[in-house]
KOLDOBA-31811 format. One line per field, with one value per residue (C-alpha): residue number from 1; residue in three letters; chain; x, y, z. Coordinates in steps of 0.2 Angstrom, whole numbers, always signed. Example, Ala and Ser with C-alpha at 12.3 -4.5 7.8 and 13.67 -1.06 7.14 Angstrom:
2
k [1	2] .
r [ala	ser] .
c [A	A] .
xx [+62	+68] .
yy [-22	-5] .
zz [+39	+36] .
***
This chain:
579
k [1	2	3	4	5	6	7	8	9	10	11	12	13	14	15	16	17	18	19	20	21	22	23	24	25	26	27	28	29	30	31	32	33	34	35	36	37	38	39	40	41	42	43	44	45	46	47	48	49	50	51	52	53	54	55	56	57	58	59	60	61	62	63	64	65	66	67	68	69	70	71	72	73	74	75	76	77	78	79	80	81	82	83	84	85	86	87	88	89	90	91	92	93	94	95	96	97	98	99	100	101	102	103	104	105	106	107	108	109	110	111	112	113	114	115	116	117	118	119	120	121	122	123	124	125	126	127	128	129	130	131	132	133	134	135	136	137	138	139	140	141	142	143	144	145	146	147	148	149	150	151	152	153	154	155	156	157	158	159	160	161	162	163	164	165	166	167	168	169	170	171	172	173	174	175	176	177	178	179	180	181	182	183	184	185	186	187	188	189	190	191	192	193	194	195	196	197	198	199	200	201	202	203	204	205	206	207	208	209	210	211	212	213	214	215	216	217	218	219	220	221	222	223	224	225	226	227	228	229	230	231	232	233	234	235	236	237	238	239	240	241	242	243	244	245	246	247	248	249	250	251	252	253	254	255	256	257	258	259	260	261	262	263	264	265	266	267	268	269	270	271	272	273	274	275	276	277	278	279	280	281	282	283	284	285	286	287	288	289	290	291	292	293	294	295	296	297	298	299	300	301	302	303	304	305	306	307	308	309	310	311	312	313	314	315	316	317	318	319	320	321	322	323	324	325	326	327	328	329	330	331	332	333	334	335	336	337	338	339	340	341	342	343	344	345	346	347	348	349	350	351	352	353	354	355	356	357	358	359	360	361	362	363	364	365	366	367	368	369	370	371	372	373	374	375	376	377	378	379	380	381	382	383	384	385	386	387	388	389	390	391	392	393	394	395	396	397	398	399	400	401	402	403	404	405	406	407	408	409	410	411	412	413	414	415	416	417	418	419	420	421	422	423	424	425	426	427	428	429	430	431	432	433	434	435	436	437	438	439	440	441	442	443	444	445	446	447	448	449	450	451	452	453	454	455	456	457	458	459	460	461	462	463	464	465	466	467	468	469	470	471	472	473	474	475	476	477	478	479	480	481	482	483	484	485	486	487	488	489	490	491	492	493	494	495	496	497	498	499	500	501	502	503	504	505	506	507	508	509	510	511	512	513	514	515	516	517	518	519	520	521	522	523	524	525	526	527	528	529	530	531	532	533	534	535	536	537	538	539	540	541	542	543	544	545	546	547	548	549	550	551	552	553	554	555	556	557	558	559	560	561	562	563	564	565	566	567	568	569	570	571	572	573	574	575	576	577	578	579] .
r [unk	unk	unk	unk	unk	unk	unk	unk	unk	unk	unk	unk	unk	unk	unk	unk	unk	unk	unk	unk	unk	unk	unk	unk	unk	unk	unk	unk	unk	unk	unk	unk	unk	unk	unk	unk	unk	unk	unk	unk	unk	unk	unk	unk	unk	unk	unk	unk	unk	unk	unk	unk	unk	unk	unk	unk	unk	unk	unk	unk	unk	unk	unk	unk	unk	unk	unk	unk	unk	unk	unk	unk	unk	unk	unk	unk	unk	unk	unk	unk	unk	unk	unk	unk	unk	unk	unk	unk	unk	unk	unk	unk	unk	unk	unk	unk	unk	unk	unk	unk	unk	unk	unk	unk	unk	unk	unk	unk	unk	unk	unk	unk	unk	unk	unk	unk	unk	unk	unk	unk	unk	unk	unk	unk	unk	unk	unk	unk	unk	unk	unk	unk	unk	unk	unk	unk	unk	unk	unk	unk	unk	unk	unk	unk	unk	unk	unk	unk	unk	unk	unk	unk	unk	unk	unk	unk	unk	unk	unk	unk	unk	unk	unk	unk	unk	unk	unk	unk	unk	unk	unk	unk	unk	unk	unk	unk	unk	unk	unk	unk	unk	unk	unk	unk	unk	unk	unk	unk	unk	unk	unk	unk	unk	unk	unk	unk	unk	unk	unk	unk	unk	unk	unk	unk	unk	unk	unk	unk	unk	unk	unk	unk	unk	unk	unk	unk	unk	unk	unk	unk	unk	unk	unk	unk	unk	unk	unk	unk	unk	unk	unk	unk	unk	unk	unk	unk	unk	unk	unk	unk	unk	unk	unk	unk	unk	unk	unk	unk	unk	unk	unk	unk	unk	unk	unk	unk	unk	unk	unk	unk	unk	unk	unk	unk	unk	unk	unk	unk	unk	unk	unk	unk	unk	unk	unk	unk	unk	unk	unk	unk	unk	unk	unk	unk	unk	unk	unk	unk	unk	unk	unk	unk	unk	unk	unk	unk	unk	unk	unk	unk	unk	unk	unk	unk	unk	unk	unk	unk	unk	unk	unk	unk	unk	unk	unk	unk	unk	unk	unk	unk	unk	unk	unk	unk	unk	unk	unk	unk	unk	unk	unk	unk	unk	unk	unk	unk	unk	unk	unk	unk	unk	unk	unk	unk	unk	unk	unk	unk	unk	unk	unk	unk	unk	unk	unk	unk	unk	unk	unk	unk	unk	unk	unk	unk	unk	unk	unk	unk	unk	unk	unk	unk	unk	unk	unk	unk	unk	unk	unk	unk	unk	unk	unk	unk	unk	unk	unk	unk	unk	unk	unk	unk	unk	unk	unk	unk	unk	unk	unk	unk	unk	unk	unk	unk	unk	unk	unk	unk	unk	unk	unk	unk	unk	unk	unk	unk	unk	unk	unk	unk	unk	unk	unk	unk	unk	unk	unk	unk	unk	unk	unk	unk	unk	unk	unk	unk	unk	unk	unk	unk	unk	unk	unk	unk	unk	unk	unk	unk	unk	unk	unk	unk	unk	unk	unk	unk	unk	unk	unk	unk	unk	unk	unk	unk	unk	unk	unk	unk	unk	unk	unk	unk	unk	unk	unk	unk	unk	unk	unk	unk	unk	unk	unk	unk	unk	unk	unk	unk	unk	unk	unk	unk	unk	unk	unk	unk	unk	unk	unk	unk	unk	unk	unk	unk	unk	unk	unk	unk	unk	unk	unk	unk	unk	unk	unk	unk	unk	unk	unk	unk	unk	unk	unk	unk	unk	unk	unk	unk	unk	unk	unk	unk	unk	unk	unk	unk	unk	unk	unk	unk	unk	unk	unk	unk	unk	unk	unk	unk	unk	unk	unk	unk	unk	unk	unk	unk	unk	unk	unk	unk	unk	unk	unk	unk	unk	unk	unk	unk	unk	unk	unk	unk	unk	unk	unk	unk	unk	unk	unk] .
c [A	A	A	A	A	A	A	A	A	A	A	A	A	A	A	A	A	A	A	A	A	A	A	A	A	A	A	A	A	A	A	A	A	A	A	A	A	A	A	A	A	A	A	A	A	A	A	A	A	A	A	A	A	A	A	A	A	A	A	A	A	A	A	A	A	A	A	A	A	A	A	A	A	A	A	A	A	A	A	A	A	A	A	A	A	A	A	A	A	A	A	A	A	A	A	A	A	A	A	A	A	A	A	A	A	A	A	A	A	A	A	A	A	A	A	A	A	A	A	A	A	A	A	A	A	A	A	A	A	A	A	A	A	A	A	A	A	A	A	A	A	A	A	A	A	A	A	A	A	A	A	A	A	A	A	A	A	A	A	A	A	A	A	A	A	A	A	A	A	A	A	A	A	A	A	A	A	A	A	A	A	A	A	A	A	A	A	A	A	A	A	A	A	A	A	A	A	A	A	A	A	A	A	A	A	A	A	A	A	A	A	A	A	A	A	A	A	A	A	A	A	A	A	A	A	A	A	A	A	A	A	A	A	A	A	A	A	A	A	A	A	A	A	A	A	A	A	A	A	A	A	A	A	A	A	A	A	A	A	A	A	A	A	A	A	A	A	A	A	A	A	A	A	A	A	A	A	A	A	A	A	A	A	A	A	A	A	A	A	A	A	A	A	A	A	A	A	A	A	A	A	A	A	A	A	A	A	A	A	A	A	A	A	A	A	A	A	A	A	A	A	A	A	A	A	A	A	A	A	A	A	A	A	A	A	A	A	A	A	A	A	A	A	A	A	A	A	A	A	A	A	A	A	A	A	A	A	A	A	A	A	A	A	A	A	A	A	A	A	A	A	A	A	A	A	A	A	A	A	A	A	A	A	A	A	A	A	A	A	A	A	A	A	A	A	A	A	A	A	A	A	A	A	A	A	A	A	A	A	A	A	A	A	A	A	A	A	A	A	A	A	A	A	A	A	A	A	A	A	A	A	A	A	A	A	A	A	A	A	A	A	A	A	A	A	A	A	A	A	A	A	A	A	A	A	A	A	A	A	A	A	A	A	A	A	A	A	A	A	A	A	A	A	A	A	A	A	A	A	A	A	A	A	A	A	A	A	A	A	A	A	A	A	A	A	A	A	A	A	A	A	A	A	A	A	A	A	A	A	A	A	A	A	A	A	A	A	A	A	A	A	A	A	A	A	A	A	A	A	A	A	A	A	A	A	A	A	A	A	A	A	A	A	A	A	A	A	A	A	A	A	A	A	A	A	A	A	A	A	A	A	A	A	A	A	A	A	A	A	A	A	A	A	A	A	A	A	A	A] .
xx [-35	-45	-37	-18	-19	-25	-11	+1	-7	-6	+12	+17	+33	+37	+52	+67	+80	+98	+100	+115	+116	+97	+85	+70	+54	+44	+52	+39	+24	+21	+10	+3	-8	-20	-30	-47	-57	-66	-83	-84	-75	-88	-80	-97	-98	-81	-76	-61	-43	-45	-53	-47	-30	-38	-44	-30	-19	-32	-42	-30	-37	-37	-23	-12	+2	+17	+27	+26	+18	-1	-5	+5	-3	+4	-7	-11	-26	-26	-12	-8	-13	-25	-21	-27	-10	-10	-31	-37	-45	-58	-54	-66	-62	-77	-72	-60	-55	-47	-39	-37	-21	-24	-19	-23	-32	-42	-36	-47	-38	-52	-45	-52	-64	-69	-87	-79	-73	-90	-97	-87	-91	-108	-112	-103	-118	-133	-129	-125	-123	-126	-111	-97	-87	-101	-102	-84	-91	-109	-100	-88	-100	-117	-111	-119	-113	-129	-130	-142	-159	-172	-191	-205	-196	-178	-162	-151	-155	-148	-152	-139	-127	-130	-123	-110	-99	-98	-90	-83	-75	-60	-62	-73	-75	-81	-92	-92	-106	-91	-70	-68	-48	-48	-57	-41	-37	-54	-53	-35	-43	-44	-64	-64	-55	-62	-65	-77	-94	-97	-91	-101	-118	-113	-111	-130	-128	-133	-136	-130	-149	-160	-174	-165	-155	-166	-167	-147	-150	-143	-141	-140	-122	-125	-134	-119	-112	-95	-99	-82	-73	-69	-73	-64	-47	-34	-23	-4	-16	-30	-41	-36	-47	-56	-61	-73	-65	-49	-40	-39	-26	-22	-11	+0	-11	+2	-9	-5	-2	+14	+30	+23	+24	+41	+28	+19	+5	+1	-11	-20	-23	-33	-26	-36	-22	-8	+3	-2	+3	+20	+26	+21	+33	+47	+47	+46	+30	+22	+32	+19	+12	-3	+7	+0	+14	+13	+23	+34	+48	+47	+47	+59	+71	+67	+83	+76	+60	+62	+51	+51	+44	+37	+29	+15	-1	-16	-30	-40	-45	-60	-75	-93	-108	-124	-139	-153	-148	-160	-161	-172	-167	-149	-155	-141	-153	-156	-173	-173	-177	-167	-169	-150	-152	-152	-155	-166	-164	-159	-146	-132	-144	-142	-127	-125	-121	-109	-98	-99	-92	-79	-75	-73	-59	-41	-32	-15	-15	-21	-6	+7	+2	-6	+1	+18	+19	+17	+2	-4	-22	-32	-52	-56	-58	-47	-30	-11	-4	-20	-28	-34	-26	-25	-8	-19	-36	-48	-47	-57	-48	-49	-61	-69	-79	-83	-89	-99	-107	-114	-121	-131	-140	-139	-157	-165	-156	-160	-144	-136	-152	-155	-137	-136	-131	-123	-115	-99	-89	-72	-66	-59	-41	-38	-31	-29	-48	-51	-40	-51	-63	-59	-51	-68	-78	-63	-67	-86	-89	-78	-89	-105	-106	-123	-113	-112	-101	-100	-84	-89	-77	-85	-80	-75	-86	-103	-99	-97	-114	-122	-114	-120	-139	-139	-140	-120	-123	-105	-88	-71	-67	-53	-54	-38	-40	-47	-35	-26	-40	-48	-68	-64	-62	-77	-90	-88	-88	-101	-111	-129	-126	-106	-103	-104	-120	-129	-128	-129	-143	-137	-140	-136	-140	-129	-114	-121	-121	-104	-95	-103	-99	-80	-74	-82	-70	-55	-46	-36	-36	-55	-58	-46	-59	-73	-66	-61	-81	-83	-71	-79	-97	-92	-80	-95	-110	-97	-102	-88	-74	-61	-44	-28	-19	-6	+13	+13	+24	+27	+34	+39	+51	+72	+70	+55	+62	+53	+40	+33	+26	+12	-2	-14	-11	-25	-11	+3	+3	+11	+15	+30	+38	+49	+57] .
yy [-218	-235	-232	-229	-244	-256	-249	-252	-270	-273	-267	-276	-290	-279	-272	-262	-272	-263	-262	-255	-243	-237	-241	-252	-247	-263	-275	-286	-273	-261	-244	-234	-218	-217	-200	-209	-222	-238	-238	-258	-271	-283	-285	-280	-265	-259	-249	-236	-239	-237	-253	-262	-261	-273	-283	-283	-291	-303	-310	-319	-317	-330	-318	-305	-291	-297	-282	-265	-269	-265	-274	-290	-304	-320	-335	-333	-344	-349	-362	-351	-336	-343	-337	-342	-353	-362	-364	-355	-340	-348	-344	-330	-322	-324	-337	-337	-354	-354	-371	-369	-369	-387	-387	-368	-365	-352	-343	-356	-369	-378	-380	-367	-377	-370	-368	-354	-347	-349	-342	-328	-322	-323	-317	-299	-300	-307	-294	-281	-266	-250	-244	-257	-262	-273	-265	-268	-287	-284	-277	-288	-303	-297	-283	-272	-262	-260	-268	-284	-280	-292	-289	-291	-286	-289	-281	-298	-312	-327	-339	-326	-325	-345	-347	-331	-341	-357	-376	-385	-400	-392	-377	-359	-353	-337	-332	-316	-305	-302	-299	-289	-286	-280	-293	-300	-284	-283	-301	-293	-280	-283	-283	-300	-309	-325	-330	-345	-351	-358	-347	-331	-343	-344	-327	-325	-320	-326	-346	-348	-356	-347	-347	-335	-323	-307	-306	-302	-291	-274	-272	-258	-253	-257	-271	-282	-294	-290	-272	-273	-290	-295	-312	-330	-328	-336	-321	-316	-307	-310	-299	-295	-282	-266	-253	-245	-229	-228	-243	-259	-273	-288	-301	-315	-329	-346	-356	-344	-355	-348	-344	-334	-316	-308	-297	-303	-288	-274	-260	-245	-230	-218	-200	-185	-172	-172	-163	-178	-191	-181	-182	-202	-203	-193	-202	-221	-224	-224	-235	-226	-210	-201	-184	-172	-165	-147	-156	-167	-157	-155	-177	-178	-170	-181	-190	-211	-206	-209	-200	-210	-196	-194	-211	-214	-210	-216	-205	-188	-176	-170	-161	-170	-160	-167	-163	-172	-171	-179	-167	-180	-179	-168	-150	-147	-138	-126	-117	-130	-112	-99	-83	-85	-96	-112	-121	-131	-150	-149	-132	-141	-146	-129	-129	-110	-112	-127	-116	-102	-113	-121	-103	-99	-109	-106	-121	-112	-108	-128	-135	-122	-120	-136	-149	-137	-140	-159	-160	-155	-145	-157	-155	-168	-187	-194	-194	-194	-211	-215	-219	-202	-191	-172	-166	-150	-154	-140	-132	-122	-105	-97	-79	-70	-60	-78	-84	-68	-69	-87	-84	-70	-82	-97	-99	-85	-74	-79	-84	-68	-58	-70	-78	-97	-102	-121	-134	-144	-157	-166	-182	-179	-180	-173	-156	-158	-158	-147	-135	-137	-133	-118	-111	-115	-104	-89	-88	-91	-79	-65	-65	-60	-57	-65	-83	-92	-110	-119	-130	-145	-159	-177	-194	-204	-217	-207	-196	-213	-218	-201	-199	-215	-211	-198	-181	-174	-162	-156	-166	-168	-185	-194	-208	-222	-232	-249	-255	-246	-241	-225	-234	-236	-217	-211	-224	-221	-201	-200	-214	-216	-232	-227	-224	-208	-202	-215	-203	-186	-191	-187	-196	-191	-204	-198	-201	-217	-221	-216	-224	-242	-238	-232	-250	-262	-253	-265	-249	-238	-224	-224	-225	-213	-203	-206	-202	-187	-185	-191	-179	-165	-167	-169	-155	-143	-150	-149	-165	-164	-152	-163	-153	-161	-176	-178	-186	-199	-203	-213	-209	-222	-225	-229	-247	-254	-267	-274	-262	-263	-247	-252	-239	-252	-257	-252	-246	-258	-277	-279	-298	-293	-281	-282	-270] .
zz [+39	+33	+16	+22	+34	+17	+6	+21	+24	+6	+4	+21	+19	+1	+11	+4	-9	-16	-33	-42	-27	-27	-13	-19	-10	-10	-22	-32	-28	-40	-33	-48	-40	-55	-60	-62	-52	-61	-70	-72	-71	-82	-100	-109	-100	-97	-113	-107	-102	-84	-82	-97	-86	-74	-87	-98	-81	-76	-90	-106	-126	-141	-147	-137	-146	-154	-140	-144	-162	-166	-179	-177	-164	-154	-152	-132	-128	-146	-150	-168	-173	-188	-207	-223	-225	-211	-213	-200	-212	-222	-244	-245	-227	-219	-206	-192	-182	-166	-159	-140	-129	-117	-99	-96	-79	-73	-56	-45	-51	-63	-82	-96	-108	-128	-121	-108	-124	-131	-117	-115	-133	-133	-118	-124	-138	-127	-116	-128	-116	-119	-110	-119	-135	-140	-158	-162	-164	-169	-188	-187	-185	-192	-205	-195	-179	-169	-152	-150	-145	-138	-140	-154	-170	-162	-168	-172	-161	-151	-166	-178	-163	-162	-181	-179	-166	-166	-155	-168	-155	-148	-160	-160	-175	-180	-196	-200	-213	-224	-223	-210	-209	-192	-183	-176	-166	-160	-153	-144	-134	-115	-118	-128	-113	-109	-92	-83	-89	-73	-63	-71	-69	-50	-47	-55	-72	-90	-88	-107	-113	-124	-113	-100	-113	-113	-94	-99	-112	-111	-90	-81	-76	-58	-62	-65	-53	-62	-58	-43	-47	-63	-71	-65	-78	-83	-81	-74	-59	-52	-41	-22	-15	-21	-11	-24	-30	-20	-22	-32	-28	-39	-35	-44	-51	-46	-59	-72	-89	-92	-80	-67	-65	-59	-49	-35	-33	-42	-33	-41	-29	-36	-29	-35	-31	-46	-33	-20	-35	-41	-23	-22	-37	-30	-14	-22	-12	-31	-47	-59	-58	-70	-73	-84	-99	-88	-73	-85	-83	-65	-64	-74	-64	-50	-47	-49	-60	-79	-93	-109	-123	-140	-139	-153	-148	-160	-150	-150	-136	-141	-134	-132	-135	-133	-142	-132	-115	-103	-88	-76	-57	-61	-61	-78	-84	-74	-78	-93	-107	-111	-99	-95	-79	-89	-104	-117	-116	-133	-133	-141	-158	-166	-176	-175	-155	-159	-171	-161	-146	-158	-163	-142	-140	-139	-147	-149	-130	-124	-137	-127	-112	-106	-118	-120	-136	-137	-146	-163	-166	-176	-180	-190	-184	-194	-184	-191	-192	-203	-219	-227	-212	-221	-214	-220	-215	-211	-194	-183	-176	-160	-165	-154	-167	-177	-162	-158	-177	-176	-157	-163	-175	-162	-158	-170	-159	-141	-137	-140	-133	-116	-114	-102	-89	-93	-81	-88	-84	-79	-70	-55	-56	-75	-73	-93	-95	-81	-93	-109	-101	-92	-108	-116	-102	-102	-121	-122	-106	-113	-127	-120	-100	-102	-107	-93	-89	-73	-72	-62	-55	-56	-51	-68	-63	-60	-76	-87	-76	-81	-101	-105	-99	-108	-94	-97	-106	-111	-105	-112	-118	-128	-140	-143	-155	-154	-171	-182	-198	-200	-197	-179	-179	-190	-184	-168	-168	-184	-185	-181	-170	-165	-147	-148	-157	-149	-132	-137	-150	-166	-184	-200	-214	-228	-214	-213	-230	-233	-216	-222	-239	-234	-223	-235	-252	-252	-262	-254	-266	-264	-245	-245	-255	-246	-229	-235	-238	-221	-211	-222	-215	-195	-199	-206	-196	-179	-170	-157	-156	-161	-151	-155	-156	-143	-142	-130	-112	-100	-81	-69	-56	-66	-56	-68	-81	-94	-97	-114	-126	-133	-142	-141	-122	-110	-97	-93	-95	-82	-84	-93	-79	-64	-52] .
***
C-alpha cells in the first residue's frame, strides 16, 4: 500500500493530455517497471546498466555520444572534444587536455569548478572499488589494469595518480602510460560523471588530501554514503526519492546548463512479475517496460505499445562459474565435499566438470525457445561487430554422452560415483536467466539422477553484493561492452586482473601475456591473430560458458518522442525524450 500511495503521490498533477486522438496517461512523467533493483548508486561502485541509468540522467561527462553513434563524442562538460588538430591530444598520444564548459551548475545551484572535475577522477582511483569500472582507467592511465591498492608495497599510489590527472588553470589533463585509442569512450561512460568536490566531503567521504586517501581505499559496498543517492550533478535529472529496491524517482534539474528537460520526472519501479510489467504497459500506467523476446509478440500487438527490433547489440550472455567460492555464512555449499549433499569450495576448478556442464546445455533450445530465434549461439568472447570475431569460431554442443564422458573423469571419478547437490542463481525479475538456468539443471540432471541443481531467485542487489565477495558460486551474467574493441571483451572475461577472474579466482599467465601484448599491437592483421590465440584458450580451458549474442529491442509506449538507440547507453537518456 506504502509503495502504490508514492507512485500515485509522485505521478499526482501528471494528469491525462490528447494527442492525435490517443490518451496520455501522465504527460511529462515517464514510468519504466524495471526487472532489477539497484546495487549502488556511487560512480566507483556502480558497474552495471541498472544504475548507470540513474547516473547516466543525473551526473554530465567531459564528453557525451554524438546520438545513436558509439564511437563518435560531443564536448558536454568539455567545451571541444580534444584532437591532435585542434591540440588537445598531445603528438605522441599520451596526453589528453580537457578545457571546461563555464557557467554550468550543479543541481543545488553552486557552479561546477575544474577541481570537481579533478575530484571526481581521482576519487574513482583513490577509492578503487572492488565492485566498479575502476580498471577501465587504471590501463588507461597507468598501462596497467589492476585497481589501486594502499599498504606497504602499494599497487600504484596517490603520488602516480597525482601525475596521471592533472589542474593545469582551467584545464585537466590526463597522461596516459602509452596511446590508449579508447580512452575517450571510457571518459563517456555514465561512471566517469563528474559531480561536487564539496558536496562529496560533506556527505563524509574522501576529503581530497593525501593524508586521508587510504581510509577510502577500496570500501565496502554498503559503506558508501552514495550507496542510495547519487553524487550532487549537473545533470537533466536529479534525485527525488528512492525507496531502496522498489522505486527510484528523479526529477527535472531547472539549473540544468542546457535547455531544460521536456520531462519533468522520470520514476523506475522495480516490478518482479513480467506478467505484472506487460499489463502496466498495455494499460499506459508504464511508458517503458523490461519485456523478455518470449512476450514480444504478445506487446506488440498491444494497440499504443511500439517494439522497435534488430537493434545492435554489442553484449554476451554468458554463464559465470566460480572456482574459489567463499562458502562463509551462506550454507551454498551445502555439506562443503562430495557425498552428493554439497560441494567443495573449489567444484568449478576442475576443468572436466566445466566441459561436462558446457556439454549439458541446450543452446539450440535457449536461441528458439527463450530468445525465439533472435540470438546467435556464440562460445567465444570475442563478439560479432568486432575485431577478430570468427563467424566460425568454435562452439560447444549440447551432448548428453559428451557431457557424461568428461563427468566420469571430473574429480578422478567422484563426480560420477557421489553426484552434488549445487545452488544457482538469478535476479529476481529475469525469466531469461531463470531459463538458462533451468535448461542447464534439465540437461545436467538427466544425466546422472545423482546431479543435483537448486534454481534460486535473488534480489539483483544482494547477488551483485554476494558475486563480488566471492560466495555465488554459479549465476548467469551478461557483459555490454564498455567501447567498441575486442580488449574490453577479453580482459575482462580472461585476464588475471579483468572483472571477471578477479571473483571466481582464476589466472592464467600465458592469457595475461597475450591480452597486454594483443591492445598494445597498433596492426590490425596482428591483433587479429593474437585474439584468435586468446579466444582459443578461454574456448578450451572453459572459463565461462559464453551462450549467444543477442539482437537487441526496445518496447515503449507509441506516445514517446525522441528516444534515442544507442548500444552504449546505460538505458535511456532520457534528456532527449518527450511524451
Amino acid at each position: 500500500m506504502k509503495k502504490a500511495l508514492l507512485i500515485a503521490s509522485l505521478l499526482a498533477g501528471a494528469g491525462v493530455a490528447s494527442v492525435a486522438n490517443a490518451q496520455v496517461k501522465n504527460p511529462g512523467v515517464i514510468l519504466e517497471a524495471v526487472t532489477s533493483d539497484w546495487t549502488s548508486l556511487d560512480p566507483v561502485a556502480c558497474y552495471d546498466l541498472v544504475c548507470g541509468e540513474v547516473l547516466q540522467n543525473t551526473l554530465d561527462n567531459l564528453v557525451f555520444y554524438d546520438g545513436a553513434n558509439a564511437g563518435k563524442f560531443v564536448p558536454w562538460l568539455a567545451t571541444e572534444v580534444p584532437t591532435k588538430k585542434n591540440g588537445g591530444i598531445s603528438p605522441d598520444g599520451k596526453s589528453y587536455t580537457f578545457k571546461l564548459r563555464s557557467g554550468v551548475k550543479f543541481t543545488d545551484g553552486s557552479p561546477l569548478t575544474i577541481q570537481d572535475v579533478e575530484y571526481s577522477i581521482k576519487r574513482m582511483l583513490v577509492a578503487s572499488s572492488d565492485d566498479g569500472s575502476v580498471t577501465l582507467l587504471t590501463e588507461a592511465l597507468f598501462g596497467d589494469a589492476d585497481v589501486v591498492r594502499a599498504g606497504d608495497k602499494p599497487k600504484f599510489s596517490l603520488e602516480l595518480i597525482n601525475q596521471a590527472v592533472v589542474v593545469k588553470g582551467d584545464a585537466i589533463v590526463f597522461n596516459l602510460a602509452k596511446p590508449f585509442a579508447p580512452f575517450l569512450s571510457i571518459l563517456a561512460l555514465p561512471y566517469m560523471g563528474i559531480y561536487s568536490k564539496a558536496d562529496a566531503i560533506k556527505r563524509g567521504e574522501w576529503d581530497g588530501t593525501a593524508a586521508t586517501w587510504k581510509k577510502f581505499n577500496n570500501p565496502k559496498l554498503e559503506d558508501s554514503k552514495f550507496a542510495k543517492s547519487p553524487p550532487l550533478g549537473t545533470g537533466p535529472f536529479m534525485l527525488e526519492r528512492y525507496d531502496a529496491g522498489k522505486t527510484l524517482a528523479l526529477k527535472r534539474n531547472e539549473n540544468f546548463w542546457q535547455e531544460k528537460a521536456k520531462l519533468s520526472r522520470v520514476i523506475f519501479e522495480f516490478v518482479k512479475d513480467e506478467t505484472t510489467r506487460i499489463q502496466m504497459l498495455k494499460a499506459g500506467d508504464a511508458d517503458f517496460a523490461g519485456v523478455t523476446r518470449a512476450q514480444l509478440g504478445q506487446v506488440a500487438a498491444f494497440d499504443g505499445v511500439k517494439v522497435v527490433d534488430g537493434l545492435p547489440n554489442l553484449g554476451l550472455d554468458f554463464i559465470f562459474m566460480n572456482q574459489k567460492i567463499d562458502g562463509t555464512g551462506t550454507g551454498f555449499l551445502g555439506s562443503g565435499t562430495l557425498d552428493g549433499k554439497g560441494i567443495p569450495a573449489d567444484f568449478f576448478s576442475d576443468l572436466n566438470l566445466r566441459k561436462g556442464l558446457a556439454a549439458s546445455f541446450d543452446y539450440t533450445s535457449f536461441i528458439n525457445e527463450v530468445l525465439l530465434g533472435k540470438a546467435f549461439q556464440n562460445n567465444t568472447v570475442l563478439i560479432k561487430g568486432l575485431l577478430g570475431y570468427e563467424e566460425k569460431g568454435p562452439k560447444y554442443k549440447f551432448d548428453k554422452a559428451l557431457a557424461a564422458k568428461y563427468f566420469k573423469q571430473a574429480w578422478g571419478g567422484k563426480v560420477w560415483e557421489q553426484g552434488f547437490t549445487v545452488p544457482v542463481f538469478f535476479n529476481s525479475g529475469n525469466t531469461t536467466r531463470q531459463r538458462v538456468l533451468e535448461i542447464l539443471k534439465r540437461g545436467v540432471e538427466s544425466i546422472n539422477p545423482k546431479f543435483k541443481i537448486e534454481v534460486r531467485e535473488i534480489q539483483r542487489s544482494e547477488l551483485f553484493k554476494l558475486r563480488s565477495s566471492n560466495k555465488i558460486t554459479l549465476s548467469v551474467g551478461n557483459w555490454s561492452a564498455d567501447y567498441a574493441d575486442p580488449h574490453n571483451f577479453a580482459f575482462p572475461f580472461l585476464a588475471s586482473s579483468g572483472s571477471f577472474p578477479t571473483i571466481i579466482g582464476y589466472k592464467n599467465a600465458t592469457l595475461d601475456m597475450l591480452i597486454d601484448q594483443a591492445v598494445d599491437e597498433t596492426d590490425p592483421a596482428k591483433r587479429v591473430k593474437l585474439y584468435k590465440a586468446i579466444q582459443k584458450i578461454g574456448f578450451d580451458q572453459v572459463v565461462h560458458i559464453p551462450l549467444v549474442q543477442t539482437v537487441g529491442y526496445a518496447v515503449s509506449r507509441d506516445w514517446i518522442k525522441g528516444r534515442v538507440y544507442n548500444p552504449m547507453y546505460a538505458g535511456d537518456y532520457f534528456y532527449f525524450i518527450s511524451k
